[in-house]
C-alpha positions as a printed NumPy array, in Angstrom:
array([[ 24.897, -48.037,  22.084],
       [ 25.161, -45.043,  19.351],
       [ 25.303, -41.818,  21.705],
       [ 22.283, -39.608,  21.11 ],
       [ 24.342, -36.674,  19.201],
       [ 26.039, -39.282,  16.761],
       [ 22.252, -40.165,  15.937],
       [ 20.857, -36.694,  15.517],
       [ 24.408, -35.976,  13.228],
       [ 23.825, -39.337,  11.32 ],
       [ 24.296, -38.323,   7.43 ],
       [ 22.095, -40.707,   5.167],
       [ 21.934, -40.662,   1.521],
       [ 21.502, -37.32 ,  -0.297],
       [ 17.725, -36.948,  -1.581],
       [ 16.118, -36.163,  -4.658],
       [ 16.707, -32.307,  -5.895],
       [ 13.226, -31.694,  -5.786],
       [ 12.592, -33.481,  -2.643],
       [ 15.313, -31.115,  -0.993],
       [ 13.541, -28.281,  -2.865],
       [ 10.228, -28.927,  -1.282],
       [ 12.09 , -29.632,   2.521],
       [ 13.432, -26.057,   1.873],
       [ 10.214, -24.658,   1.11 ],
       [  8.742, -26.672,   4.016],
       [ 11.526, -24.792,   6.706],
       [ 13.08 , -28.312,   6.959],
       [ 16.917, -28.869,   7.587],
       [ 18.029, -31.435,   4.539],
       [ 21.388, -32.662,   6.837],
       [ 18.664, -33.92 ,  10.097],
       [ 15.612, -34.861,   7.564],
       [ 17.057, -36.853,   5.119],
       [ 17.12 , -39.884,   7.47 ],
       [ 13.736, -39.525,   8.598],
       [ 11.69 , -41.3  ,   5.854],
       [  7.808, -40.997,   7.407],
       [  9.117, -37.224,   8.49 ],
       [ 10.67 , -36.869,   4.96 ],
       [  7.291, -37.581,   3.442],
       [  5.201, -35.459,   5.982],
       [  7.423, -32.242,   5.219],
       [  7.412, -33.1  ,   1.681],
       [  3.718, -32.04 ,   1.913],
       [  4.394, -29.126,   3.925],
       [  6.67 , -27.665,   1.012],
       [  3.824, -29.148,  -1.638],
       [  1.314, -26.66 ,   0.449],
       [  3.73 , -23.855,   0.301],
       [  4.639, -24.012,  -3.25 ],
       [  0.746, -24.205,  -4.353],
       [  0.462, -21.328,  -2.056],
       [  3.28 , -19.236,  -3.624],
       [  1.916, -20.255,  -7.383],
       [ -1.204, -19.215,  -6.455],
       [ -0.002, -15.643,  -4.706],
       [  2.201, -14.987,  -7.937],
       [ -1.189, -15.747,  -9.852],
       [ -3.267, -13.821,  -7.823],
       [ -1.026, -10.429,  -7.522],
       [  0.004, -10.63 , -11.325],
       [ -3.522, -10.509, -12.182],
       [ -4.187,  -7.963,  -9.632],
       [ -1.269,  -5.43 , -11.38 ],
       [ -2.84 ,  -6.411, -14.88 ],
       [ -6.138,  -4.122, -13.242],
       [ -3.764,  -1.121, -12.857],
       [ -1.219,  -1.39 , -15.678],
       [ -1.416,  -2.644, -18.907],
       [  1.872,  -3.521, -19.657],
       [  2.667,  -7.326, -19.124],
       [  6.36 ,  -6.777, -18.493],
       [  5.921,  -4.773, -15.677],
       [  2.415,  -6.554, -14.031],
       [  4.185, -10.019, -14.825],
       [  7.467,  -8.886, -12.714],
       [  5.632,  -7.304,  -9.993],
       [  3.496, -10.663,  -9.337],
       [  6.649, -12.563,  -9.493],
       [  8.043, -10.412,  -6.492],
       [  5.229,  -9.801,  -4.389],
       [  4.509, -13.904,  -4.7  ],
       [  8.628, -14.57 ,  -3.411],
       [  6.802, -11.933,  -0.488],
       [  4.27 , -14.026,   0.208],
       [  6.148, -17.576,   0.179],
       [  9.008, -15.535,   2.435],
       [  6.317, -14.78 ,   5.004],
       [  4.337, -18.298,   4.734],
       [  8.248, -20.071,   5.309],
       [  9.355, -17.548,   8.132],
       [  5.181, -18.268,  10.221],
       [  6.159, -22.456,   9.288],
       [  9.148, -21.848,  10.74 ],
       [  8.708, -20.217,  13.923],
       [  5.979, -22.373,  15.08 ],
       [  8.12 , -24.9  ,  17.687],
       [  5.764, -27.735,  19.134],
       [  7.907, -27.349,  22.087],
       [  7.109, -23.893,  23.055],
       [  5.233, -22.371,  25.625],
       [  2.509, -20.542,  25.079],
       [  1.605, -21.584,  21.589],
       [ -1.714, -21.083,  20.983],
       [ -0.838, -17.309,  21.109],
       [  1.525, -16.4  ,  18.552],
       [ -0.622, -19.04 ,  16.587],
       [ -3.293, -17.653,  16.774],
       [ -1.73 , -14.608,  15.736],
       [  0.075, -16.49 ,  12.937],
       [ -3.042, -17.571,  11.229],
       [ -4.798, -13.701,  11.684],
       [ -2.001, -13.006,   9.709],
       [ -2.595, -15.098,   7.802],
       [ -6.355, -15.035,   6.656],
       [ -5.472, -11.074,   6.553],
       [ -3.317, -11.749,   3.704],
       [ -5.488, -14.773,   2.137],
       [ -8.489, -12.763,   2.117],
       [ -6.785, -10.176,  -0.105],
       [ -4.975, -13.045,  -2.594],
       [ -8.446, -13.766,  -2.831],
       [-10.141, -10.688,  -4.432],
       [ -8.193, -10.991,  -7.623],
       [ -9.327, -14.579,  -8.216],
       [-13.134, -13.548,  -7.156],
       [-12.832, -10.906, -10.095],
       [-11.576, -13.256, -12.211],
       [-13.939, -15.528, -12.11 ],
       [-16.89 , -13.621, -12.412],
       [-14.821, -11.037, -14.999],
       [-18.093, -10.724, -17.455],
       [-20.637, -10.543, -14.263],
       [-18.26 ,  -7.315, -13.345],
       [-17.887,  -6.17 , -16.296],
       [-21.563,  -5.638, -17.306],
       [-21.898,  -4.512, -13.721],
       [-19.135,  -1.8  , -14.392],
       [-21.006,  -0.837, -17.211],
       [-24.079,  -0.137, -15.39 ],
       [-22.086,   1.243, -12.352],
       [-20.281,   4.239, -15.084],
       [-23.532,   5.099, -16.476],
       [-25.515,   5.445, -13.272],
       [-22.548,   7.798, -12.698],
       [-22.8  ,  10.078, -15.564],
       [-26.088,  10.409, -14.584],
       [-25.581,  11.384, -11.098],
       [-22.951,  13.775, -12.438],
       [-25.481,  15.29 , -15.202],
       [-27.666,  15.483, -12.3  ],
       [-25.019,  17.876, -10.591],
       [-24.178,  19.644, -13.409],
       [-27.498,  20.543, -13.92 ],
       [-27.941,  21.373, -10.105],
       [-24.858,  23.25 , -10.268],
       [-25.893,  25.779, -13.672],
       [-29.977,  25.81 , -12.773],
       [-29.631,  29.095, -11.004],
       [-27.907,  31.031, -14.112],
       [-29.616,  29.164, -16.532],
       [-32.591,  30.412, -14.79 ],
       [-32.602,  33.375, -15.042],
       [-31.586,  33.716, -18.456],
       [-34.598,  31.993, -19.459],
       [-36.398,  34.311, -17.442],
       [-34.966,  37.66 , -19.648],
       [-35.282,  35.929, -22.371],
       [-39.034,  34.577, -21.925],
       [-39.771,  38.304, -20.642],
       [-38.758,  39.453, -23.887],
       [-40.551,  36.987, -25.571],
       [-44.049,  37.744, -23.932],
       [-43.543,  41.133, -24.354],
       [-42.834,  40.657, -28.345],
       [-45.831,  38.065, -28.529],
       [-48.098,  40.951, -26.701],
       [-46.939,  43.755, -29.17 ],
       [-48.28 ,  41.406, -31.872],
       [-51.291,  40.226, -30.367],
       [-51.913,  44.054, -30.73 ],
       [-51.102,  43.833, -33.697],
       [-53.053,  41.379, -35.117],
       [-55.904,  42.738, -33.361],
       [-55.897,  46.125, -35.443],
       [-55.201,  44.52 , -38.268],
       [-58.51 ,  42.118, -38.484],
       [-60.317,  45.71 , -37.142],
       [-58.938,  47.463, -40.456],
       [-60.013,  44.314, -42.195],
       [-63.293,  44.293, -40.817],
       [-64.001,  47.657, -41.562],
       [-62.946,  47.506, -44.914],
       [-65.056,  44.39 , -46.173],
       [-67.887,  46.055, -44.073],
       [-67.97 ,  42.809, -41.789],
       [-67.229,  44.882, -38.318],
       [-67.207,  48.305, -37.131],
       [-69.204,  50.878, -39.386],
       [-69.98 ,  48.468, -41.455],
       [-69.434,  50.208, -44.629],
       [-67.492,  48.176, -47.882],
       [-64.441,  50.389, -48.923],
       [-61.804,  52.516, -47.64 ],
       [-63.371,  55.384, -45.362],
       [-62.336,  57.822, -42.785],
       [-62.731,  55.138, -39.875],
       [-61.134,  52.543, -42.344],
       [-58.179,  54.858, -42.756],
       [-57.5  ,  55.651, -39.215],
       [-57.96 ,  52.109, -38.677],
       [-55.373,  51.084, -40.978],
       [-52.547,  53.647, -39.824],
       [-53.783,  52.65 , -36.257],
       [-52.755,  48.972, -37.652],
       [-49.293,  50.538, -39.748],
       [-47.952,  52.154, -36.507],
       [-48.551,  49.162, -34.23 ],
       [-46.46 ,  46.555, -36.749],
       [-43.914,  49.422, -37.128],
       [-43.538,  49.655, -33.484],
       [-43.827,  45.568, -33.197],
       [-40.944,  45.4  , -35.848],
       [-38.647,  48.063, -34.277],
       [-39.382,  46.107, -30.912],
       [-38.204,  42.963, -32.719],
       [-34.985,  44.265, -33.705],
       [-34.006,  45.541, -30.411],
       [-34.688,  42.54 , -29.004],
       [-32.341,  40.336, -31.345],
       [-29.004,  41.167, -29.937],
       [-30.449,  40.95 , -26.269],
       [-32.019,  37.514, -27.41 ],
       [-29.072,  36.242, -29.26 ],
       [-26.797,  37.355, -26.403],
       [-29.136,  34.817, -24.064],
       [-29.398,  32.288, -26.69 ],
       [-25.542,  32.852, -26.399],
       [-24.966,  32.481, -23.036],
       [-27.077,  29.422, -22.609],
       [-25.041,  27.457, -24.931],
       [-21.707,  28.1  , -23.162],
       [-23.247,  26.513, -20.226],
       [-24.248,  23.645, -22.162],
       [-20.526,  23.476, -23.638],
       [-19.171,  23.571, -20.442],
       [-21.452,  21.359, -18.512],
       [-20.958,  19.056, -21.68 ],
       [-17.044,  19.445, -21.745],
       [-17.289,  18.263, -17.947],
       [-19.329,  15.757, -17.862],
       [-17.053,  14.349, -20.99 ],
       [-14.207,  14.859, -18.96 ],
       [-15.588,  12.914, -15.861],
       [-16.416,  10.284, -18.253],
       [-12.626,  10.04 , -19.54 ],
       [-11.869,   8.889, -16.07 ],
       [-13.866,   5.859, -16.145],
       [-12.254,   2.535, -15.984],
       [-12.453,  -1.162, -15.162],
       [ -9.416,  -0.983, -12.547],
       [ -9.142,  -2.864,  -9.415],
       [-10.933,  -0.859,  -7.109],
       [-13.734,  -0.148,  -9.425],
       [-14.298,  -4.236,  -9.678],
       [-14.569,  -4.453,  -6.396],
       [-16.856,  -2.009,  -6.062],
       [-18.805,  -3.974,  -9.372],
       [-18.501,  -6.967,  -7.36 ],
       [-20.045,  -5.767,  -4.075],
       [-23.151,  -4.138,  -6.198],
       [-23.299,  -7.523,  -7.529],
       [-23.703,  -9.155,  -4.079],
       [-25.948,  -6.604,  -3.062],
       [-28.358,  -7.052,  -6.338],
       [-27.894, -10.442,  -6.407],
       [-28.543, -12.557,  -2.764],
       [-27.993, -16.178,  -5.025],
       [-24.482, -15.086,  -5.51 ],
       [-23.711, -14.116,  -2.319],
       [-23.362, -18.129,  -1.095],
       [-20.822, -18.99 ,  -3.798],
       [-18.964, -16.118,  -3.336],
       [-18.244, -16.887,   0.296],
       [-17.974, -20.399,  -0.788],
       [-14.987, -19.257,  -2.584],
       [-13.836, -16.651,  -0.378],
       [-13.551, -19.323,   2.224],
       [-11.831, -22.151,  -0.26 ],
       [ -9.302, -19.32 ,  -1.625],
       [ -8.563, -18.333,   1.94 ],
       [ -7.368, -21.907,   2.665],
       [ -5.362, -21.868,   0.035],
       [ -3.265, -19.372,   2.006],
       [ -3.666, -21.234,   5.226],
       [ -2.737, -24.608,   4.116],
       [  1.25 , -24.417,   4.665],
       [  0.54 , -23.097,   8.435],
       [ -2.626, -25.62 ,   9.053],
       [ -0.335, -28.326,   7.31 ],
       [  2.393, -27.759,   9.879],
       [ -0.177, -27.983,  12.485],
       [ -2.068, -31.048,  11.912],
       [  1.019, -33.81 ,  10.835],
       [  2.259, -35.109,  13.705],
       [  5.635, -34.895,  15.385],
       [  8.064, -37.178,  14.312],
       [ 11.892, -38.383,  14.357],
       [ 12.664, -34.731,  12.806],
       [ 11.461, -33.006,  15.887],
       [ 13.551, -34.985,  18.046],
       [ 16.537, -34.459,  15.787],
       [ 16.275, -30.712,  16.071],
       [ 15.784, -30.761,  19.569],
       [ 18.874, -33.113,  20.177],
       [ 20.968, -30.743,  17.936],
       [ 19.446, -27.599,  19.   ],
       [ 20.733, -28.627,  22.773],
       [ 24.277, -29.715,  20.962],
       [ 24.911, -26.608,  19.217],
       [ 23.776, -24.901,  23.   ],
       [ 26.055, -27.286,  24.667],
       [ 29.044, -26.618,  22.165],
       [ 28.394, -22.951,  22.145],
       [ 28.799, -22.648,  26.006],
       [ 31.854, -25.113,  26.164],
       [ 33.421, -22.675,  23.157],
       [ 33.167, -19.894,  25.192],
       [ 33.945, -21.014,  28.189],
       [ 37.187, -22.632,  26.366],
       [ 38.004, -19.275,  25.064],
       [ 37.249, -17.802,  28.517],
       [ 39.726, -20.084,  30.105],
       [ 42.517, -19.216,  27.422],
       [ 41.841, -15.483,  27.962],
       [ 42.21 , -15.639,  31.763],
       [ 45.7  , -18.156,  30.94 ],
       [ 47.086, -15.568,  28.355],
       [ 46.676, -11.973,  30.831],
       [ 48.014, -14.601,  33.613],
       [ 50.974, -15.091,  31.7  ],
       [ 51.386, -11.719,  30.283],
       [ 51.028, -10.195,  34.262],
       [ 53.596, -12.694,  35.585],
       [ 56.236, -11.674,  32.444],
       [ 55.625,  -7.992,  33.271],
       [ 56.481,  -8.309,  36.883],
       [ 59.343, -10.749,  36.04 ],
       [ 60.758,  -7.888,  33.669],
       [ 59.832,  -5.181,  35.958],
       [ 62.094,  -6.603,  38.718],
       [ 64.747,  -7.538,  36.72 ],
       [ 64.368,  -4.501,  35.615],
       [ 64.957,  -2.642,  39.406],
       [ 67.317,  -5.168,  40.747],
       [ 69.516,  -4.982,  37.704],
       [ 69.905,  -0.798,  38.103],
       [ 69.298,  -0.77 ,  42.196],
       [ 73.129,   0.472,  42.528],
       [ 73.501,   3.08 ,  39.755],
       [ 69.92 ,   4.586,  41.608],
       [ 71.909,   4.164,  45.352],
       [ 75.198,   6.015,  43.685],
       [ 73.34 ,   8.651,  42.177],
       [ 71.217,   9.469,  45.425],
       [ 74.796,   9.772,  47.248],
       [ 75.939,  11.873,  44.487],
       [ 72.688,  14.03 ,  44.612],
       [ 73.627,  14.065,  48.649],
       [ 77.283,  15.265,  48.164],
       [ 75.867,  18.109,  46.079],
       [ 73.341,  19.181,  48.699],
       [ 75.545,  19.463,  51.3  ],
       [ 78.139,  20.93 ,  49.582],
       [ 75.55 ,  23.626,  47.879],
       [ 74.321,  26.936,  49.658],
       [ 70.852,  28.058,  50.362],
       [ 69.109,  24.772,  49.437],
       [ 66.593,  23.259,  51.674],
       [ 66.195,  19.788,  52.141],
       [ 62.675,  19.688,  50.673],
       [ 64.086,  20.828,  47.3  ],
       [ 66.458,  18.039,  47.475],
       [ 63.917,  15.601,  48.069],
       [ 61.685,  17.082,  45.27 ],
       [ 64.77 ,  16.757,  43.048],
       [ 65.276,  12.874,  44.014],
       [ 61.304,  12.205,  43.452],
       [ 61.65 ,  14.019,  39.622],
       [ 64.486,  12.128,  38.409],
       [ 64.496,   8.748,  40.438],
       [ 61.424,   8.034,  41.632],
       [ 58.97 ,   6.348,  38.884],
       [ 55.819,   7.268,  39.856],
       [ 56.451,  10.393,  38.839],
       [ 58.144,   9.015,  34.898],
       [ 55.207,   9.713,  31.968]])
């Protein structure tokens, strides 16, 4: 009978390129799968789901950076990369979900928050692009209801001085339209009294008529010397109140500059949209909800096919490879311990050789260090023995 391990290790014909290509997409190891026909085909959907996924991030992020930039060569690049992101993070959640672990339902759970976190945002660049003229005339409305808001500030914000330069300036008005009132008024009385219609009521030019008249003379001299003085103050005003209106116009042109159809201003399109419009609030969940599988359909794919041959494979060489690793180790433990043995037992060898091969010259010069001592003067027999331990003994050797 074939021993489990020989099974798991069995090497079948090589596969297709693209059928390998969609294994590695799928997490799969080629070497254990490629024997496993009904698991061959099940993982070969797995990597089908994850490479629709990673088209459809690349798709949805390069249109995304096409909202903020308008170059192609740097929103096409971008999309590229942050789609390899995406297919990096579906392959590493297909791969660390183990039907034989405990605990699953946990870090699953987790897995797919993840997830529908990240499908929910792939989706918001499709949404827009699919209703791209709703949002656009929406964006359109949106910037003009906020030039108005902003001419209503601008307005707020200048009221007070434009104000009261109406006020001076209607002051001086009344009080120039009063100076002529009286002067109208003593004109039509010199009139009158001229044609004999009013006052006296004598035709022709008379005392009263006279007075009359050069009552009327001074009254338009004094109206016309008011009107002059009042022309610089009035021009000054008139002045005044069109460098506000420059201003407020130069602002509210510059507010309007910053206006755009960028990514966070469609979504804000596409919310007013929902808000306005309840009948397209159903298909855009619809959507939301279809685009948001998208993203879960390599992890839900992973979790619906059954278990297979493959499983068992990994499991059988999983426990090899654990089995091998230990037995490596311990083999190298077992060499380690054999090689210091060996090494010990050589030094000791050497180390006695070493002794018993110069015990006599050590005994000869101890009784030659002895003859010295006795023959010496004033030298106590703990200097001697210090003398011995310093150059005999080897404790003391560095």
């Amino acid at each position: 009978m074939m021993d489990k391990y020989d099974y798991a290790c069995k090497q079948p014909n090589k596969p297709a390129a693209f059928t390998q290509f969609l294994w590695w997409l799928a997490t799969a190891e080629n070497e254990l799968l490629s024997g496993a026909v009904i698991d061959g085909n099940r993982y070969g959907i797995v990597g089908m789901t994850v490479f629709t996924t990673w088209i459809f991030a690349t798709a949805a992020w390069t249109y995304f950076f096409s909202t903020v930039t308008d170059s192609v060569l740097l929103a096409l690049p971008l999309g590229l990369l942050m789609g390899f992101i995406i297919l990096t993070i579906d392959r590493a959640l297909i791969k660390s979900i183990n039907r034989q672990m405990k605990n699953r339902w946990l870090p699953i759970i987790f897995r797919i928050v993840l997830a529908s976190v990240i499908g929910m945002f792939m989706a918001q660049p499709a949404l827009l692009y699919m209703f791209k003229k709703e949002i656009k005339l929406q964006v359109a409305a949106d910037n003009t209801n906020r030039k108005i808001a902003n001419r209503q500030q601008l307005d707020s914000l200048y009221r007070y001085q434009k104000s009261l330069l109406n006020n001076d300036k209607n002051t001086l008005q009344q009080a120039a339209a009063l100076r002529y009132e009286g002067v109208q008024l003593a004109r039509e009385n010199f009139l009158k009294e001229t044609d004999g219609s009013g006052g006296t009521g004598k035709v022709g030019i008379k005392d009263i008529a006279i007075a009359k008249r050069n009552e009327y003379l001074k009254l338009d001299t004094e109206y016309q010397q008011l009107i002059v003085e009042q022309q610089p103050k009035l021009k000054l005003i008139d002045s005044s109140l069109n460098a506000i209106e420059l201003t407020s116009s130069k602002q509210e042109e510059t507010y309007s500059g910053y206006f755009n159809d960028g990514f966070l201003t469609q979504i804000e399109a596409l919310q007013h949209l929902l808000q306005n419009h309840p009948a397209l609030q159903y298909r855009y969940y619809l959507l939301m909800a279809i685009l948001l599988l998208i993203e879960l359909m390599p992890l839900l794919s992973k979790l619906l096919l059954p278990a297979g041959t493959y499983d068992e494979k990994v499991q059988l060489r999983e426990t090899m490879e654990k089995e091998m690793a230990v037995l490596q180790i311990s083999q190298l433990k077992e060499i380690s311990m054999l090689y210091q043995t060996a090494i010990t037992n050589h030094d000791k060898e050497m180390i006695t050789t070493f002794f018993d091969t110069n015990k006599a010259a050590r005994i000869e010069k101890i009784h030659f260090i002895n003859n010295e001592w006795k023959e010496g003067e004033n030298v106590s027999f703990k200097n001697l023995l210090k003398k011995i331990k310093q150059m005999l003994l080897v404790s003391n050797q560095t």
